[in-house]
Every structure is written in structure tokens, then in C-alpha cells.
PyMOL commands that place a pseudoatom at each C-alpha (Angstrom):
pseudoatom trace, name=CA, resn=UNK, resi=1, chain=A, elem=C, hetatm=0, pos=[50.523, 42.752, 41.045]
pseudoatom trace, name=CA, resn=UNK, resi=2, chain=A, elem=C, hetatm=0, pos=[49.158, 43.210, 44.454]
pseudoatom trace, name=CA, resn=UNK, resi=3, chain=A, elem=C, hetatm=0, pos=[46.764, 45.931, 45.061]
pseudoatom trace, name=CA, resn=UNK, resi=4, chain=A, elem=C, hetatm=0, pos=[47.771, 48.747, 47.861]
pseudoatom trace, name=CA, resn=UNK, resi=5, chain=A, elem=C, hetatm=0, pos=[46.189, 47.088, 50.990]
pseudoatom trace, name=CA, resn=UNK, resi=6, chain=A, elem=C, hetatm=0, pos=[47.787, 43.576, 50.322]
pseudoatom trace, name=CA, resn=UNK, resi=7, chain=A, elem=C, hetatm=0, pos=[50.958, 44.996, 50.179]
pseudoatom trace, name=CA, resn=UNK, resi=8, chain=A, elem=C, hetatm=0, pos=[50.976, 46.806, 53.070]
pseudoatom trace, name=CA, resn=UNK, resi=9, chain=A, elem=C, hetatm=0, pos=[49.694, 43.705, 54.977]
pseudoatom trace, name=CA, resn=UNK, resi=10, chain=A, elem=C, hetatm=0, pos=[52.522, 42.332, 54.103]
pseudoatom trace, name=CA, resn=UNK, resi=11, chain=A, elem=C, hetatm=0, pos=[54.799, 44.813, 55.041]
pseudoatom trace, name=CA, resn=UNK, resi=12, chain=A, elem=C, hetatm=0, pos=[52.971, 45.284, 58.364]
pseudoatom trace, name=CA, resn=UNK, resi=13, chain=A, elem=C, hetatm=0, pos=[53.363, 41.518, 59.013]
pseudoatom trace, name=CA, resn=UNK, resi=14, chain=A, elem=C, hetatm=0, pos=[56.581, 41.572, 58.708]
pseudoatom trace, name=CA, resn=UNK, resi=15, chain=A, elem=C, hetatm=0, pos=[57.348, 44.548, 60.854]
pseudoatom trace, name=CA, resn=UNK, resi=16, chain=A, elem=C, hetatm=0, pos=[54.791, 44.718, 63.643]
pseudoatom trace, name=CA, resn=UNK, resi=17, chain=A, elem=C, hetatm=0, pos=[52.693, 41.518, 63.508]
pseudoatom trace, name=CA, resn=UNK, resi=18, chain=A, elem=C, hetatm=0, pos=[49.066, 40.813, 62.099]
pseudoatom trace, name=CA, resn=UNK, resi=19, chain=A, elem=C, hetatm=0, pos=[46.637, 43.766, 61.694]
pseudoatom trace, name=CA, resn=UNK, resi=20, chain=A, elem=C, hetatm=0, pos=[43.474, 43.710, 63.636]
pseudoatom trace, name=CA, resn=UNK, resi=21, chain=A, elem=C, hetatm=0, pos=[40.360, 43.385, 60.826]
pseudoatom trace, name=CA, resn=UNK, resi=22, chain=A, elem=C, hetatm=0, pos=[38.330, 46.502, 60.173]
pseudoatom trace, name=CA, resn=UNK, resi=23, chain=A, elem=C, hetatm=0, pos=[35.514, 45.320, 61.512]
pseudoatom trace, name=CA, resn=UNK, resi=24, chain=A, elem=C, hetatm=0, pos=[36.785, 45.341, 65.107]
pseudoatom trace, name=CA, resn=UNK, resi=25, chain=A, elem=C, hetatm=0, pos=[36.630, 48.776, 66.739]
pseudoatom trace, name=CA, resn=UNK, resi=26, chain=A, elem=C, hetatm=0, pos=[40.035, 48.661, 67.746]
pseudoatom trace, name=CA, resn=UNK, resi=27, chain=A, elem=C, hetatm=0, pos=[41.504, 48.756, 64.404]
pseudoatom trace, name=CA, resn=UNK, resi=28, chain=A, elem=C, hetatm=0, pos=[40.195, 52.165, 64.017]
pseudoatom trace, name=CA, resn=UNK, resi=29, chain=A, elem=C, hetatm=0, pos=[41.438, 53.419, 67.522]
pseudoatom trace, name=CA, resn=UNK, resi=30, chain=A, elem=C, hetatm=0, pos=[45.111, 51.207, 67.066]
pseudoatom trace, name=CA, resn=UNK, resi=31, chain=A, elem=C, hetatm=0, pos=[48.498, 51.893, 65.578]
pseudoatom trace, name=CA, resn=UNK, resi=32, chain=A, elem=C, hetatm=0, pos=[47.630, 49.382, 62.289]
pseudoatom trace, name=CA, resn=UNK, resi=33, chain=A, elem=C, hetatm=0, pos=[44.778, 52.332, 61.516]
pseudoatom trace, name=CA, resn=UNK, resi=34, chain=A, elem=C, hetatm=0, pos=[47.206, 55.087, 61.661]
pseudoatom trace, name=CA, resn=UNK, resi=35, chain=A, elem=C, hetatm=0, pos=[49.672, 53.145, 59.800]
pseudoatom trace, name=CA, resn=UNK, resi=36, chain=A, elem=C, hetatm=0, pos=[47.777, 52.029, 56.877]
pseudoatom trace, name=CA, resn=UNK, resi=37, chain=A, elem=C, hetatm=0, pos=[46.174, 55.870, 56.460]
pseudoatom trace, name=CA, resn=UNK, resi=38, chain=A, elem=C, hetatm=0, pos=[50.448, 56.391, 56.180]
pseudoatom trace, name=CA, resn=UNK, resi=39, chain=A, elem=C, hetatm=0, pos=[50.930, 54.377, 53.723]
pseudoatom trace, name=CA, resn=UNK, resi=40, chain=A, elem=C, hetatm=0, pos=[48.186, 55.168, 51.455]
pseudoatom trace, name=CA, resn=UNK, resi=41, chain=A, elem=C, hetatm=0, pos=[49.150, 58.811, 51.613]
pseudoatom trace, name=CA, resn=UNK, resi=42, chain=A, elem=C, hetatm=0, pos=[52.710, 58.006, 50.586]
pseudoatom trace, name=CA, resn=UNK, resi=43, chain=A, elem=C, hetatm=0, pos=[50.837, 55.487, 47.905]
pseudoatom trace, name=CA, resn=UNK, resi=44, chain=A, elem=C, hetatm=0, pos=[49.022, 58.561, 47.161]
pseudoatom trace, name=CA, resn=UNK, resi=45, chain=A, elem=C, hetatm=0, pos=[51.986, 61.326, 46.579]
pseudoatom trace, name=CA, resn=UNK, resi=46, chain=A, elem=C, hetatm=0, pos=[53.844, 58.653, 44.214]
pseudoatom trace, name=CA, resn=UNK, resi=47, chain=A, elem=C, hetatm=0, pos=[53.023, 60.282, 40.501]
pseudoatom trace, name=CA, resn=UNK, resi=48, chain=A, elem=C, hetatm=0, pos=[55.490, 60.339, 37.556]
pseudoatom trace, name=CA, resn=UNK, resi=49, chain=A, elem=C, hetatm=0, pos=[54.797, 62.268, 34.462]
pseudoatom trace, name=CA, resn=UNK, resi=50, chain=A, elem=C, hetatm=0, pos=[56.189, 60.000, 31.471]
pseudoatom trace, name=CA, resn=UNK, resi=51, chain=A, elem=C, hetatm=0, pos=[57.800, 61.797, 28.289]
pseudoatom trace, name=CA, resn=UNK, resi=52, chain=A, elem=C, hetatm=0, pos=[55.133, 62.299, 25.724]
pseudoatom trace, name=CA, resn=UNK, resi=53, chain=A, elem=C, hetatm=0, pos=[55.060, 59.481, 23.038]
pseudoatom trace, name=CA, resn=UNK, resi=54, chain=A, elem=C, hetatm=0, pos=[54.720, 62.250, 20.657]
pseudoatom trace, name=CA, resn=UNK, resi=55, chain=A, elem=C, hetatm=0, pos=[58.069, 63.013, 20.672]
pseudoatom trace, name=CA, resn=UNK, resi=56, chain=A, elem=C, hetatm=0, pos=[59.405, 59.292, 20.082]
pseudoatom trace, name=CA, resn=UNK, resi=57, chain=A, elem=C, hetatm=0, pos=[57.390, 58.997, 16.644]
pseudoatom trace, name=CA, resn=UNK, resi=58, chain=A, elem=C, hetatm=0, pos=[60.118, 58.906, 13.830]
pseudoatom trace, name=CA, resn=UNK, resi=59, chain=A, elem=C, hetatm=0, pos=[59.791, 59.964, 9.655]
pseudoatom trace, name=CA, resn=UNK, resi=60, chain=A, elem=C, hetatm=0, pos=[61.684, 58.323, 7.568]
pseudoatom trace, name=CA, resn=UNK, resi=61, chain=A, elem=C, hetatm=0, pos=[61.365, 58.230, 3.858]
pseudoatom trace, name=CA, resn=UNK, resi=62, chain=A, elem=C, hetatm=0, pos=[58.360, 57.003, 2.149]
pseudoatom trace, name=CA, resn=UNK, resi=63, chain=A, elem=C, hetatm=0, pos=[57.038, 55.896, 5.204]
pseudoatom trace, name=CA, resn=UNK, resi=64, chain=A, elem=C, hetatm=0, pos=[53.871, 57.630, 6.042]
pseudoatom trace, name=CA, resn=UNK, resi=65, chain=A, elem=C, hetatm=0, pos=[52.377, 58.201, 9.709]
pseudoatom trace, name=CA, resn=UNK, resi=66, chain=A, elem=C, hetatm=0, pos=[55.804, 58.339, 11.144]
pseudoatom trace, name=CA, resn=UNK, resi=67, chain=A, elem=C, hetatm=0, pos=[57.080, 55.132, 13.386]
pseudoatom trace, name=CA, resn=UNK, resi=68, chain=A, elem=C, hetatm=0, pos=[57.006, 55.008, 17.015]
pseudoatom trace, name=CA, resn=UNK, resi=69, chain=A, elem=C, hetatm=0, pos=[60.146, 53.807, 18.813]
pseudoatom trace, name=CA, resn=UNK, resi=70, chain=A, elem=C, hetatm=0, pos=[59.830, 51.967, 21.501]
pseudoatom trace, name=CA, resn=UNK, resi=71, chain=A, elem=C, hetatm=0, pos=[62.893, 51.406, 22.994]
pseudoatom trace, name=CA, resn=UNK, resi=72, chain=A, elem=C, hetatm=0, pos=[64.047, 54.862, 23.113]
pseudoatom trace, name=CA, resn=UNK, resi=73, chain=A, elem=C, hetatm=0, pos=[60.814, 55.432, 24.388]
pseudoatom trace, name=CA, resn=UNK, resi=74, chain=A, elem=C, hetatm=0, pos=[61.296, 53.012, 26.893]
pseudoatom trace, name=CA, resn=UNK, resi=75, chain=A, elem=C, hetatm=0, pos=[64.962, 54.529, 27.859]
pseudoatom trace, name=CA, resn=UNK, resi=76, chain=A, elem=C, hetatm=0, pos=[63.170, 58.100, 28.602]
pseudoatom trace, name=CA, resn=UNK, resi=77, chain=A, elem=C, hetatm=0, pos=[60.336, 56.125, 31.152]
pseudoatom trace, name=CA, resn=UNK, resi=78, chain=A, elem=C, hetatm=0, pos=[63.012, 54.262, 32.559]
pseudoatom trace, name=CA, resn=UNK, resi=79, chain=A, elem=C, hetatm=0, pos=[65.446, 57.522, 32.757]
pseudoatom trace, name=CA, resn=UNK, resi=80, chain=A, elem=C, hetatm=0, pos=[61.587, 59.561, 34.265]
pseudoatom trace, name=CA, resn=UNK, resi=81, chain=A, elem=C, hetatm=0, pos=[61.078, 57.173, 36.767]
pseudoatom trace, name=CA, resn=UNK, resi=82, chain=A, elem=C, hetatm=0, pos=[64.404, 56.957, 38.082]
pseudoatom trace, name=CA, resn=UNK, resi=83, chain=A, elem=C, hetatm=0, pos=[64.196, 60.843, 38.286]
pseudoatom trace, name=CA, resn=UNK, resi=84, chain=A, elem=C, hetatm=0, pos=[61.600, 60.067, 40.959]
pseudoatom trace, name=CA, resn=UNK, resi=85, chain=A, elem=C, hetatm=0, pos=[63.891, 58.348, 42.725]
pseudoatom trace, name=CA, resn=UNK, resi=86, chain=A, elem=C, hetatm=0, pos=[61.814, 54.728, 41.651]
pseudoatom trace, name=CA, resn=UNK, resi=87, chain=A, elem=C, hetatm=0, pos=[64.555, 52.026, 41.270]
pseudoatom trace, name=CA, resn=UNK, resi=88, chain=A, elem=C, hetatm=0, pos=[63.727, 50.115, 38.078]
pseudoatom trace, name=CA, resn=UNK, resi=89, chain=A, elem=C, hetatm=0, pos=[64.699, 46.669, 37.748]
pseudoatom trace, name=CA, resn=UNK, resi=90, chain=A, elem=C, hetatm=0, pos=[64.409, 46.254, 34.479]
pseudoatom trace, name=CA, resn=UNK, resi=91, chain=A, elem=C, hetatm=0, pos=[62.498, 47.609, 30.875]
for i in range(1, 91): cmd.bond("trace and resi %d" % i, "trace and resi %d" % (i + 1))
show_as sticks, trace
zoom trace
């Protein structure tokens, strides 16, 4: 998975052009600066609290510990994130 900055290089490329490197002064003092510090507060805001995997362990009889279920569990993250308004693709 590509980390924050790649994929906003990307998505800069493909809107506005090439980003000028940090290390020039005018990145600092240009649009691409003000754009990036954008996007990594909207990276930034992006938080989703997942159910508890507590609540997904099942008892049955004679097995001790309990059992965790993962696909219901994974139906409530799936159902969480899409709360957030996060398309999933798939689980």
C-alpha cells in the first residue's frame, strides 16, 4: 500500500502537474505546499472505531475459551467503515 505522500503525488499529477521537490524554496511558498498540508489534514481526520472483538467471541458447549468469529466480525468492520462513509470493496 502506498504511504500518504505517494499517493497524493499521484493524485496531484494527475490533477495539476508535477510537484516542485521540497528542497526548492518555492515548494514551500506554492500551491503543491498548501495542497499537500490539505490532504494530510483530511488523511489526518479519517479514524474509525471498529466493534470490539470481545463481543464476536462465541461459547458453545464443552468448548472452553469461547471461539472468535470472524466473519461476523468481519460483517460489523465492514458495516463500521461504511458508517464512515469509506466504500469497501471487498472483506
Amino acid at each position: 500500500m502506498p504511504d500518504i505522500r505517494e499517493e497524493f503525488e499521484v493524485w496531484h499529477h494527475a490533477e495539476f502537474g508535477y510537484c516542485i521537490s521540497e528542497e526548492d524554496d518555492a515548494w514551500n511558498a506554492g500551491e503543491c505546499a498548501k495542497r499537500w498540508e490539505v490532504w494530510q489534514a483530511s488523511r489526518a481526520a479519517l479514524r474509525v472505531d471498529l466493534p470490539d472483538k470481545k463481543q464476536f467471541v462465541e461459547y458453545h458447549e464443552g468448548l472452553e475459551g469461547g471461539e472468535f468469529n470472524w466473519q461476523r466480525y468481519m460483517v460489523a468492520v465492514k458495516e463500521a467503515l461504511q458508517q464512515a462513509g469509506i466504500e469497501v470493496k471487498q472483506l
